[in-house]
N, C-alpha and C positions, 0 to 999 in steps of 0.2 A: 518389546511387547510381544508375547505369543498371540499368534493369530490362530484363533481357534474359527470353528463353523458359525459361534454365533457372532462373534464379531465381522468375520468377515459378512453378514448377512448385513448388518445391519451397517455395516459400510457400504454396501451393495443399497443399501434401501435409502442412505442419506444422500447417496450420491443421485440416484435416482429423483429423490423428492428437488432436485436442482432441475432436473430436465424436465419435472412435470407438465409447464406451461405447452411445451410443444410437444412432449409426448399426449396430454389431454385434446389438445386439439385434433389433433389426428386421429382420436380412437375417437373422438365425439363426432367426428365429422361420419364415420361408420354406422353408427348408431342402433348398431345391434345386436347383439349376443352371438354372433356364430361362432363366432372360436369356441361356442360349448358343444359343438358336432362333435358325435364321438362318445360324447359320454350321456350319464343318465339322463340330464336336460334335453336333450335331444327326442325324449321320446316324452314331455309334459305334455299334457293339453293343457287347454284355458286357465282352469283351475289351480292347476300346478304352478303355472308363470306367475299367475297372480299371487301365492302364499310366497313363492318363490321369493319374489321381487318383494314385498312388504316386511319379510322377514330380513334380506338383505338392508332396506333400507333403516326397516326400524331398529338394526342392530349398526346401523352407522350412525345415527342420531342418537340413540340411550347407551348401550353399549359401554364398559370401560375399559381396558386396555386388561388382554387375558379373559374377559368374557366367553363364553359361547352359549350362542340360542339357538335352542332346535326348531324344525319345522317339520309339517306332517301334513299330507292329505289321505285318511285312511282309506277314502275312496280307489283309490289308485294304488297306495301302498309303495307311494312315493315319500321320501324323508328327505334329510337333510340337517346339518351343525353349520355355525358361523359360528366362525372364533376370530375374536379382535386381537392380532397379533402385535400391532405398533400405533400407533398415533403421531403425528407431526404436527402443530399446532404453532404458529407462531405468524407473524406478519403479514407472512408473502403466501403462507401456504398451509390448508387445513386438509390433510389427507390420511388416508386409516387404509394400512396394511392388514388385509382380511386372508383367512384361511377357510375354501368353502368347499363343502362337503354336501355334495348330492348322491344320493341313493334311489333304487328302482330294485323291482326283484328280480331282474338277471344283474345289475351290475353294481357298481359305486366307481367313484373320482373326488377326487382332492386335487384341489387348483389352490394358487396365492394371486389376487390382485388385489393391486391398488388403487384405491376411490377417493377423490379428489373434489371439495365441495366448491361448486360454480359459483360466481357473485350472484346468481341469481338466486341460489339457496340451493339448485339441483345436485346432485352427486354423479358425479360422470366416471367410468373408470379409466385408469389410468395407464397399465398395461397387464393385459392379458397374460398370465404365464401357466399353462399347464404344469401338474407336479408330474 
């Protein structure tokens, strides 16, 4: 079999969804966004977290696999895409490989995590990976 970039990702990402339980627990236990220091998050106020986070999670609940939803506060002239990269759905495990794209007017970032839905119905994420 050639192992190309996408395969190897998504071996990367199957293998991954095996160690979610303990990788989740340990980013949940955190419980807060700093690994986005650095980039445009870093500089939202109130408002911005808030579309921030709604657009994230509404696009983990409707969302289908290759989607992406923009976000905007023209207040700020803060933006933002979510693109649904993979889904894992099955028994042990409901999780959604996300591509998230923040913008500000000095800068932009593009991160990949994984989000991982809680038995309680919450979305926790899974691990942080800066691109």
């Amino acid at each position: 079999m050639k192992v190309t970039k996408h395969t190897l990702a998504a071996t990367i990402f199957s293998a991954t969804i095996l160690l979610v339980p303990n990788i989740c627990n340990a980013i949940a236990n955190i419980g807060t966004w700093s690994f986005l220091q650095g980039t445009p998050a870093e500089t939202f106020n109130k408002q911005d977290w808030s579309i921030f986070q709604n657009a994230i999670f509404d696009t983990l609940d409707t969302a289908q696999d290759n989607d992406t939803k923009s976000w905007e506060n023209p207040a700020t002239k803060t933006s933002g895409e979510i693109k649904v990269l993979r889904s894992v759905n099955n028994s042990a495990h409901n999780c959604r490989l996300l591509n998230i794209a923040t913008h500000n007017p000095e800068s932009s970032n593009d991160m990949e995590l994984i989000f991982c839905k809680q038995p309680n119905g919450k979305w926790k994420i899974a691990t942080p990976k800066l691109k």
